[in-house]
Every structure is written in C-alpha cells, then in structure tokens.
C-alpha positions as CSV (number, residue, x, y, z in Angstrom):
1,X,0.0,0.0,0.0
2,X,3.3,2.1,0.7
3,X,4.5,1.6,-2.8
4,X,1.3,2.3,-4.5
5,X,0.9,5.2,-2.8
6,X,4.5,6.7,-2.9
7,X,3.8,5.6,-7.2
8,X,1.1,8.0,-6.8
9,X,2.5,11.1,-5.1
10,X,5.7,10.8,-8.3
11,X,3.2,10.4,-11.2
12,X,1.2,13.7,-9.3
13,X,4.5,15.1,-9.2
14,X,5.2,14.4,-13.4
15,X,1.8,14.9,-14.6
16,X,0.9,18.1,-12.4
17,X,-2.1,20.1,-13.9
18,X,-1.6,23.8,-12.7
19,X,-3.4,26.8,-13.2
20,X,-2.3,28.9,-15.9
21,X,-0.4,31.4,-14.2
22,X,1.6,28.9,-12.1
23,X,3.2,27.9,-15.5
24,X,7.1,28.2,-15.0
25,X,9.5,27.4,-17.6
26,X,12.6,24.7,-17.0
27,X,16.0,26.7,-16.2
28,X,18.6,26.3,-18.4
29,X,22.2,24.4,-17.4
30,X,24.4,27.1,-15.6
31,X,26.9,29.0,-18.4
32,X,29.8,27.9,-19.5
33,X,31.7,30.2,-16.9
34,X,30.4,29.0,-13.9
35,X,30.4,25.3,-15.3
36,X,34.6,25.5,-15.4
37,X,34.3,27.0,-11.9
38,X,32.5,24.2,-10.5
39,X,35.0,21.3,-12.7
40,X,38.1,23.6,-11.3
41,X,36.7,23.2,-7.6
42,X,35.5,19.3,-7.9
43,X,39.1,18.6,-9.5
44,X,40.7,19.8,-6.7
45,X,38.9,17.9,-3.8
46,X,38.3,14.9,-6.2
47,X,40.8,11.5,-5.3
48,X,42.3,10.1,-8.0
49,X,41.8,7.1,-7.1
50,X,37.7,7.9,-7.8
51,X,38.5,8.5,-11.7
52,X,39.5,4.8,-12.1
53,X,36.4,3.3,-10.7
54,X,34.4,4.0,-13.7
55,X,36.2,4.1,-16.7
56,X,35.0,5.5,-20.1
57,X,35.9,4.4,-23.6
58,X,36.8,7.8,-24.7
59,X,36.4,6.8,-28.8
60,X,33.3,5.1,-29.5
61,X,32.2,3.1,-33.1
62,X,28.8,4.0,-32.6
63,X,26.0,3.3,-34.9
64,X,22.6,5.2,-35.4
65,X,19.6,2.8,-34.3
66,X,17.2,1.6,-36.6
67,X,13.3,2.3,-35.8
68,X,12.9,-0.8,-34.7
69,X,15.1,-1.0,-31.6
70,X,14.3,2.3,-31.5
71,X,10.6,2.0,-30.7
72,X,12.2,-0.2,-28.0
73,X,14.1,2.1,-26.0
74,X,12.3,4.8,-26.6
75,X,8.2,3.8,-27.3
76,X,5.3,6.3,-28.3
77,X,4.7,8.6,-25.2
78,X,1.8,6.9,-23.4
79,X,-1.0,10.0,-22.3
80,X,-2.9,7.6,-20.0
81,X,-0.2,8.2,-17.1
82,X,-1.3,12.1,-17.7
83,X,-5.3,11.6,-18.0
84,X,-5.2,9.6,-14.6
85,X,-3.9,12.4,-13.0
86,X,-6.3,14.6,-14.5
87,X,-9.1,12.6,-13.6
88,X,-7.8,13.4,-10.1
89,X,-7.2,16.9,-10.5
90,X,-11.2,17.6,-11.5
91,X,-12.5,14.7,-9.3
92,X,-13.5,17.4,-6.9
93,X,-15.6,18.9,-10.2
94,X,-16.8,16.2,-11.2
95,X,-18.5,15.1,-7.9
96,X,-19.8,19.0,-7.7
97,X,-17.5,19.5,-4.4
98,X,-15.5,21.6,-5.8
99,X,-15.1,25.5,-4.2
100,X,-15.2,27.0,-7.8
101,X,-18.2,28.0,-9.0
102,X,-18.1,27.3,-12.6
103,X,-19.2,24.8,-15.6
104,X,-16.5,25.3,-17.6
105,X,-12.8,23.6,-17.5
106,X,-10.6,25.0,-19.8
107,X,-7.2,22.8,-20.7
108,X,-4.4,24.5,-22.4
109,X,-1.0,23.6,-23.9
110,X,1.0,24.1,-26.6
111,X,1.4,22.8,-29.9
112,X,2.4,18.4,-29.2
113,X,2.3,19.1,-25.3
114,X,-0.2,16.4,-25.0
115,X,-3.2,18.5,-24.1
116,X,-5.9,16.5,-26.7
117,X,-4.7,13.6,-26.3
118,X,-4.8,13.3,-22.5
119,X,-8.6,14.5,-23.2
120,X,-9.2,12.3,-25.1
121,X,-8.3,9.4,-23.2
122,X,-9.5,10.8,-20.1
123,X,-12.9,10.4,-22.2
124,X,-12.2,6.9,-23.4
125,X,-11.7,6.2,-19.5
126,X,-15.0,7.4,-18.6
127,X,-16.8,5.9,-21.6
128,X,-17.9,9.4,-22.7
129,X,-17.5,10.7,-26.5
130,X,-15.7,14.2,-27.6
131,X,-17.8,16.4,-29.6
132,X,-16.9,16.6,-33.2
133,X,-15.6,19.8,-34.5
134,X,-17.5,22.0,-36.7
135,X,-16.4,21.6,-40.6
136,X,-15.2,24.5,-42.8
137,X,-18.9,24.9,-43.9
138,X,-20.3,24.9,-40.6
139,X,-17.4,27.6,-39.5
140,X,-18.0,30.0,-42.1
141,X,-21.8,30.1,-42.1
142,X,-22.2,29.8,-38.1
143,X,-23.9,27.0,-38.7
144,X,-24.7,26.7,-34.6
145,X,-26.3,23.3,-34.7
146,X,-23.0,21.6,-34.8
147,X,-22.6,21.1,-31.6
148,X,-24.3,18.4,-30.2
149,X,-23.2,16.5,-26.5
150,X,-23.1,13.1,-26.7
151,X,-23.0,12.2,-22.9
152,X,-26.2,12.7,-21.9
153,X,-26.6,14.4,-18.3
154,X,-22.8,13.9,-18.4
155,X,-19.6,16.7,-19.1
156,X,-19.2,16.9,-22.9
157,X,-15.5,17.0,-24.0
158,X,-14.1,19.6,-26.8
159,X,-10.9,18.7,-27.0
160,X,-9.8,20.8,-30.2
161,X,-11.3,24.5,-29.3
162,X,-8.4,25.9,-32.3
163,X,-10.3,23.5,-35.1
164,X,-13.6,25.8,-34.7
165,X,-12.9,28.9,-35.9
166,X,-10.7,30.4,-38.6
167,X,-9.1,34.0,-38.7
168,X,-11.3,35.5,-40.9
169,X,-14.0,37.9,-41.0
170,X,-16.9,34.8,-41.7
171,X,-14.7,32.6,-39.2
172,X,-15.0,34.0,-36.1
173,X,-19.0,34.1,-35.4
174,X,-19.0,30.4,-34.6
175,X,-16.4,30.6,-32.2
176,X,-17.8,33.8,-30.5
177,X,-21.4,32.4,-29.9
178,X,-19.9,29.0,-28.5
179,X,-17.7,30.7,-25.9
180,X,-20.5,32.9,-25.4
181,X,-22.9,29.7,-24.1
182,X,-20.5,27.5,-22.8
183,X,-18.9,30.0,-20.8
184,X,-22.4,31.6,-19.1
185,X,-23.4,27.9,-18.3
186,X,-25.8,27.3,-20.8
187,X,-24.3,24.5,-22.3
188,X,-23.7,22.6,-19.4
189,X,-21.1,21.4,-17.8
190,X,-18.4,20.7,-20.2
191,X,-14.1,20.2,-20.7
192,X,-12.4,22.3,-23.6
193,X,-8.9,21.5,-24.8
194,X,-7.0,24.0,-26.5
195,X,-4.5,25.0,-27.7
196,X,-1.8,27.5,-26.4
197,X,-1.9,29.5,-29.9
198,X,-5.3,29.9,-30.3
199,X,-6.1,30.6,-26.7
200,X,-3.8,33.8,-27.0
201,X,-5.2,35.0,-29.8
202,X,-8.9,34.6,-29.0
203,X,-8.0,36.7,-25.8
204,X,-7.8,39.6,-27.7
205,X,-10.9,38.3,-29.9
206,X,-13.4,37.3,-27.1
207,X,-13.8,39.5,-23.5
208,X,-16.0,37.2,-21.6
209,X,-14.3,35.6,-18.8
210,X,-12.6,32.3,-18.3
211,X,-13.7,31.3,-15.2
212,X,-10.7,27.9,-14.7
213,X,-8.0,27.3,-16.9
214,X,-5.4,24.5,-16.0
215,X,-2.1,23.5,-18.0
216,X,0.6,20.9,-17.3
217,X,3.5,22.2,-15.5
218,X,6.5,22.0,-17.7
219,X,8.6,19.0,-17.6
220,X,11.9,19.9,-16.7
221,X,14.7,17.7,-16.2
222,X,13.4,15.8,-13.3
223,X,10.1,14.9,-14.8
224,X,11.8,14.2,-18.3
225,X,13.9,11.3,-16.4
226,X,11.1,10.1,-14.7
227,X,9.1,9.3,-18.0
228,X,11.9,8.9,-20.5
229,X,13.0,5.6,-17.6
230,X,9.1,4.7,-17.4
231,X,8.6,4.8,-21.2
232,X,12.3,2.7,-21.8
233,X,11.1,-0.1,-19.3
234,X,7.7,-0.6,-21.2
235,X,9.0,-2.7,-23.9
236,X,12.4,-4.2,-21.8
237,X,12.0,-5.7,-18.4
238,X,16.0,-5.1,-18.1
239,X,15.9,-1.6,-19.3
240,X,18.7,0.3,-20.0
241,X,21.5,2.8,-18.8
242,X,21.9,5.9,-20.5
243,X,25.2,7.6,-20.8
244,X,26.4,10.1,-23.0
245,X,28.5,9.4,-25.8
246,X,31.1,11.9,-25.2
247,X,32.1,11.8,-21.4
248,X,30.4,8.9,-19.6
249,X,28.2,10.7,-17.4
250,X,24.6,9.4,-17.1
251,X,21.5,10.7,-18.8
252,X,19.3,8.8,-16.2
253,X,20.9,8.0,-13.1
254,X,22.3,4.6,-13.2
255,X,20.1,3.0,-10.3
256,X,17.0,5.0,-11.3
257,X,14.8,5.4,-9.5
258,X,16.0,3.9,-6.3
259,X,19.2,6.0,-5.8
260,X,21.5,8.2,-7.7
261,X,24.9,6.9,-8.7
262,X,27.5,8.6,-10.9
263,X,27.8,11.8,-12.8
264,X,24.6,13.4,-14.6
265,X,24.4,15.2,-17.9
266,X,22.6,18.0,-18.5
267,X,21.4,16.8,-21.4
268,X,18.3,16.3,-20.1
269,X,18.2,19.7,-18.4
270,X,19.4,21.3,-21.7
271,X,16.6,19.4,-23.6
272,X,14.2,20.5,-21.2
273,X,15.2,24.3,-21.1
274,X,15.6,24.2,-25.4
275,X,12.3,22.5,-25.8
276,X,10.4,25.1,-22.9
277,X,9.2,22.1,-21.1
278,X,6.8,20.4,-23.7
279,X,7.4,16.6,-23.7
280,X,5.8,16.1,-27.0
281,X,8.5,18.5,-28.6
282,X,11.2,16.6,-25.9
283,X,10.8,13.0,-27.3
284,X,11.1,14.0,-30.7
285,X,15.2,14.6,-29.8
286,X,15.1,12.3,-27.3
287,X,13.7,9.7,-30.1
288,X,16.6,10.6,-32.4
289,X,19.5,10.5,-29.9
290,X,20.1,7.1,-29.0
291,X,23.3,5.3,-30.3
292,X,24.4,1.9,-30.0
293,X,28.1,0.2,-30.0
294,X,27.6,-2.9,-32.8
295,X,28.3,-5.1,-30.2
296,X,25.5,-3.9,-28.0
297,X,22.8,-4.3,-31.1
298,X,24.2,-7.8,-31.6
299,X,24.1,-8.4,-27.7
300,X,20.5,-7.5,-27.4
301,X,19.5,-9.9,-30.2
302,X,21.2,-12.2,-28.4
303,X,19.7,-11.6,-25.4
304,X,15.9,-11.7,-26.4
305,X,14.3,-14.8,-24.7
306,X,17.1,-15.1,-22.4
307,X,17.4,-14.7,-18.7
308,X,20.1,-12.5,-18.6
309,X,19.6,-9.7,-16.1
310,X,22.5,-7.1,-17.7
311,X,21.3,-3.8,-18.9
312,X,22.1,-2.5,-22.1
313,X,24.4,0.2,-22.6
314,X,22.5,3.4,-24.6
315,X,25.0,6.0,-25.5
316,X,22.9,9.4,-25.9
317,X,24.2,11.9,-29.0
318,X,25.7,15.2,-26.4
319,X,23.2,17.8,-26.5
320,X,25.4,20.4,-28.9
321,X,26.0,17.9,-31.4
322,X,22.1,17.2,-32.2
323,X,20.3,18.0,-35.4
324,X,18.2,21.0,-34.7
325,X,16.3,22.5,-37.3
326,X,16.5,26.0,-38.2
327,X,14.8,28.9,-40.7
328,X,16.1,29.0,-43.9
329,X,19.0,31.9,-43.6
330,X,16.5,34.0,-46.4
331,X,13.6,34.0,-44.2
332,X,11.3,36.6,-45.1
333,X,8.2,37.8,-43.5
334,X,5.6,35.2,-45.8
335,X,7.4,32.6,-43.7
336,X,6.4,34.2,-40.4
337,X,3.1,34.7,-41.7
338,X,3.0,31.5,-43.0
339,X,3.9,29.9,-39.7
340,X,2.1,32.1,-37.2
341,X,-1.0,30.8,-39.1
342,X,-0.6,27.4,-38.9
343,X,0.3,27.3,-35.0
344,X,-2.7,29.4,-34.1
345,X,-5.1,26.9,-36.5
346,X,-2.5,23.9,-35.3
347,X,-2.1,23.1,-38.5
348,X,-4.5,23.9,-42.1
349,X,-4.6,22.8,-45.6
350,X,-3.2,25.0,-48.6
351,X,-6.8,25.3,-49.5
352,X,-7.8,26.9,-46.5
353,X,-4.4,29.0,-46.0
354,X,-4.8,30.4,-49.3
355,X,-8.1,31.8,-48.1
356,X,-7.1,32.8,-44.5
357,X,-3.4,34.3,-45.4
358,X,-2.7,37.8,-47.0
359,X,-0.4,36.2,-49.5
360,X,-0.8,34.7,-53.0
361,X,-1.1,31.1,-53.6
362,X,2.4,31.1,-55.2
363,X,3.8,32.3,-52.2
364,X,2.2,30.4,-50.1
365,X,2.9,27.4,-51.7
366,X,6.6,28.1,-52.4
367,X,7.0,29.4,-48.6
368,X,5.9,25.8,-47.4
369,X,7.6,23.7,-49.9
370,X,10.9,25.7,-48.6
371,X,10.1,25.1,-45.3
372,X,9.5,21.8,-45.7
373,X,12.3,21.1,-47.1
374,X,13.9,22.7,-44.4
375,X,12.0,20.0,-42.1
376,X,10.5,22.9,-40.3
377,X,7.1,21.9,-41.8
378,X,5.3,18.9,-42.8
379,X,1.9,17.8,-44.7
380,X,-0.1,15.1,-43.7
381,X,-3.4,14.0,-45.2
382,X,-3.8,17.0,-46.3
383,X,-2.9,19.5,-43.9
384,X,0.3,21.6,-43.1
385,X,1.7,22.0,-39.4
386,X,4.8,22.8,-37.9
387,X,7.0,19.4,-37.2
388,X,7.5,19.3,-33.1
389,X,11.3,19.2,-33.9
390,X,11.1,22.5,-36.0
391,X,9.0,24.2,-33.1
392,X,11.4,25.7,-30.6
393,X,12.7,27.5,-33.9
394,X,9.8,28.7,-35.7
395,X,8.2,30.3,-32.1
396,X,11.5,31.9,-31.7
397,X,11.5,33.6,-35.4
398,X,7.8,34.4,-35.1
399,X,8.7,36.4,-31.9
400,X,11.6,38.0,-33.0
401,X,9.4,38.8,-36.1
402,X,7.0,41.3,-33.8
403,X,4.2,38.6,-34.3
404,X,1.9,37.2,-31.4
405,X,2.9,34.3,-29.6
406,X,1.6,31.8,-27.0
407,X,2.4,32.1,-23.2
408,X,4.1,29.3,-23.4
C-alpha cells in the first residue's frame, strides 16, 4: 500500500495540472563560466583514485539505431499516465465538491504538449465521447447546430477548441457564440482543450471571462527522467543505462529510481530548457539521440528470450551535437506569416491558407515547400503544421518577427 501510494504522489509530481499562471518554464544548465568554476573546484577535492572506478571508452564506433530498436528504447509517449492524474485533478468537479463555482474547465497547452490527447483518453476512460468539430462549412456560415453533446446528463468534452474557428471575417461568429454559451453555463457542464496559440489570440478576440483554466507544469529535467526511464522499461523488463556518448556521465541515473549513482548530464536539463518544457516537442530529440556500439545491437539480439539480467548500454548523441532544425537563412516575412497561421489553426490545408493568409497562392505554396524542405514543416493528409522538432525554432522567429505568440 506504501508503494502504490509513494507511485502515486511521483506520477502527481510528473503529470501536475496547474493553473495557468503557475506555469514556470525549466531553467537552463548554468553558463559555461560557472560550469569550469564548478570542474576547477570538484578537480581539486576529487581522489584520484575515484577516476579509475568508472572508466570511459573515450572513442566510440557508434551506430545510429534503426526504428525498430528504437521503438524499443524509446516507445510512443503513453498520455494515459497524464489523463489519470487529470481525472484526479477535476475529481472534486466532477462530484460537484469543488469550491469553484463554474461549468466550464478549460485545458491549455501548446502545440504536441499532450493537451488533446490526455482529453481524449481521459474520455475513453470514462466511456464518454468528444464532440466533433465544426467543418469548414459549418465555421463560415455559423452553422450553430454543430454542436451536439453526446453524454447525456454527463460533461461533454471539446478537445480541439483551435479546429472551430478560422481567422477571418466569416470565421469568427462560430467561435464567439460557443464561448458565449458554454462559458455563461448554458451549455452545461463541459471540458475544452486548447491549444496555447489559439487561446492567446482569442484573448484579444473574445472578452468574456474564463472562469478555470489548467495546464501541465513543464517537464523539466526531473520529470523528463522520470518518463523517458518509465517509457524505456515498457517494452524491456531489463531496461537500459543511459550515458552520454562523449564523457560517460549518465542521462538517467544509473540506479533510477531507487538512488543516484555517478555523474549526470545536462542533457536532459538542456533538452528541457531548449524544448520550454513540452514533452511532445522533448521525445522527438530524445527519439533521435540514442546510439548503440555494434556489439550492443548484436548483444540485445542475443539476449531476447534469455534470462540475462544485464542492462544494455544506450549512449545518448551530447546535446550540442544534435540535429536542430532551423529557418532558412532568407527567411522573409511570408514565412512568419505563413507559420504564425498554422500554429494558431494547429495546423490547415493549402486550400484553407490560401483563403485565410494575405499572401498569394504562389507564395504560399513556395514558402511551405521551402520550409518543408527545411524540415520545419510537414503535410499530412492533407494538412500543413509545424514538425515538433522544427517548433522551438519557428516560435523563436515568429517572436523576434514582432508577431503574437503563445504564453508558453
């Protein structure tokens, strides 16, 4: 009962729904200068004798995984850690004992933070159904008798608020007359999910007043350990130890999470500070920076079936040497435009940005083929959105372009 409960208080701890203000970005590592202060200091009290009880192969043959042992070590992030949690977070709502006086709960994150799809299993949990958004149609001809709750004398679930509108002088109506009802209790009680974008810019476009708004707290370097380990052991029951390639030190402590044993990274802390706390944004590097020596991969093959207790050996790519997207060095203003559009829609077709955008259809469409290529962007069925790896950089250049941002 210890256990289960001491499980409970850390996964409150990872997955911790906050208010909106509370939100506090991860801190960066410490600079460079006082880094060297710190080394000079720990060389000079540091035994020698200590270096020699872990040694490191400084020159490794290492060799990128393929997806397959990737999705091994480093499996699809699992939201239903996060929607428990939630459930517990509204419980109180739920059960009408809660001291807030409202109908309305209002989740928002940013763009892959997780915010839809912990809604959305939170609803598969409860055997309740989301509400289908509103097509393009319906948006620009307020077409109000889209929405329709499917849980009778239950909380309906909007999980997408940013696929409801579109910025445009016939695609706002919709969007005004829904917040209008759901927020003065006439629709009921009710969840919305949205999105970080769209929530800042229908702050300027809507004045009513949002009565509860939560978020996930961002996941810093401790809470990125705690599910990077969790998601590693799902598909190994001897897990791994993760070191970095250049140095030694460990990634996630080696005894994780009993005790901790042997110099950390700051990878982790770095990822965390680059990525402003969003995990969805956080496994997509942490996804591409796994290495293996050859004799590991053959090792593990080895090794499947067996009873061997050893852990494999996952040497992590150091943080300055990862692949990280950036703007094409000719970046105009289309592009910011072009990409300021997309984050607050989370994502549109060409069809739809060519109505929506202040640009021509060539320059739309050469402005996402170039960012595409630049793997800042991607289509899929249809629609353009911003790739989570290409995110940290295309918020930055938005902002530094003058152009509204999220709060994130």
């Amino acid at each position: 009962m210890t256990d289960e409960k001491s499980n409970e208080e850390k996964e409150r701890t990872v997955w911790d729904f906050i208010p909106l203000n509370e939100f506090v970005l991860p801190s960066p590592p410490v600079t460079q200068k006082v880094k060297k202060q710190i080394n000079l200091f720990k060389n000079l009290i540091k035994n020698e004798n200590e270096n020699a009880n872990e040694p490191f192969i400084q020159k490794l043959d290492l060799e990128k995984l393929p997806a397959s042992k990737l999705d091994r070590i480093a499996p699809a992030i699992d939201w239903t850690n996060g929607s428990k949690q939630f459930h517990q977070r509204i419980n109180d709502w739920l059960e009408e004992k809660s001291s807030y006086n409202h109908e309305i709960i209002t989740f928002i994150g940013p763009s892959f933070s997780g915010y839809d799809e912990i809604l959305k299993k939170w609803a598969e949990s409860q055997n309740l159904e989301c509400i289908t958004p509103p097509n393009a149609d319906q948006i620009l001809s307020s077409d109000k008798s889209w929405f329709n709750n499917p849980n009778e004398n239950k909380p309906w679930i909007f999980p997408n608020l940013e696929s409801a509108f579109f910025r445009h002088t016939e695609g706002l109506n919709l969007i005004r007359d829904f917040l209008d009802k759901a927020y003065s209790g006439a629709l009921g009680k009710g969840i919305i999910g949205c999105n970080s974008w769209t929530w800042n810019f229908l702050s300027y476009l809507w004045h009513g007043k949002f009565p509860h708004t939560l978020t996930l707290q961002a996941f810093d370097q401790n809470r990125l350990t705690d599910v990077f380990y969790t998601l590693s052991k799902k598909e190994s029951h001897r897990g791994y130890i993760f070191r970095q390639s250049d140095n030694g030190k460990y990634i996630i402590p080696k005894n994780y999470p009993d005790e901790d044993s042997g110099e950390i990274s700051e990878f982790l802390q770095s990822l965390a500070a680059y990525c402003r706390g969003n995990l969805g944004v956080a496994y997509e590097y942490w996804y591409a920076s796994p290495r293996f020596e050859p004799d590991e991969i053959l090792s593990e093959e080895e090794r499947n079936g067996s009873e061997s207790p050893s852990k494999l050996t996952v040497w992590i790519t150091p943080w300055n040497q990862i692949n990280k997207p950036i703007l094409p060095s000719d970046s105009k203003i289309e592009k910011a435009i072009v990409l300021q559009g997309l984050l607050i829609h989370n994502g549109l077709s060409f069809e739809i940005l060519k109505e929506l955008l202040p640009l021509s259809p060539n320059q739309i469409m050469e402005t996402l083929i170039i960012l595409e290529e630049a793997e800042i962007l991607g289509e899929i069925d249809g629609k353009w959105n911003v790739k989570p790896a290409g995110y940290p950089a295309v918020r930055e250049f938005v902002q530094s372009n003058d152009y509204l941002v999220d709060q994130f």
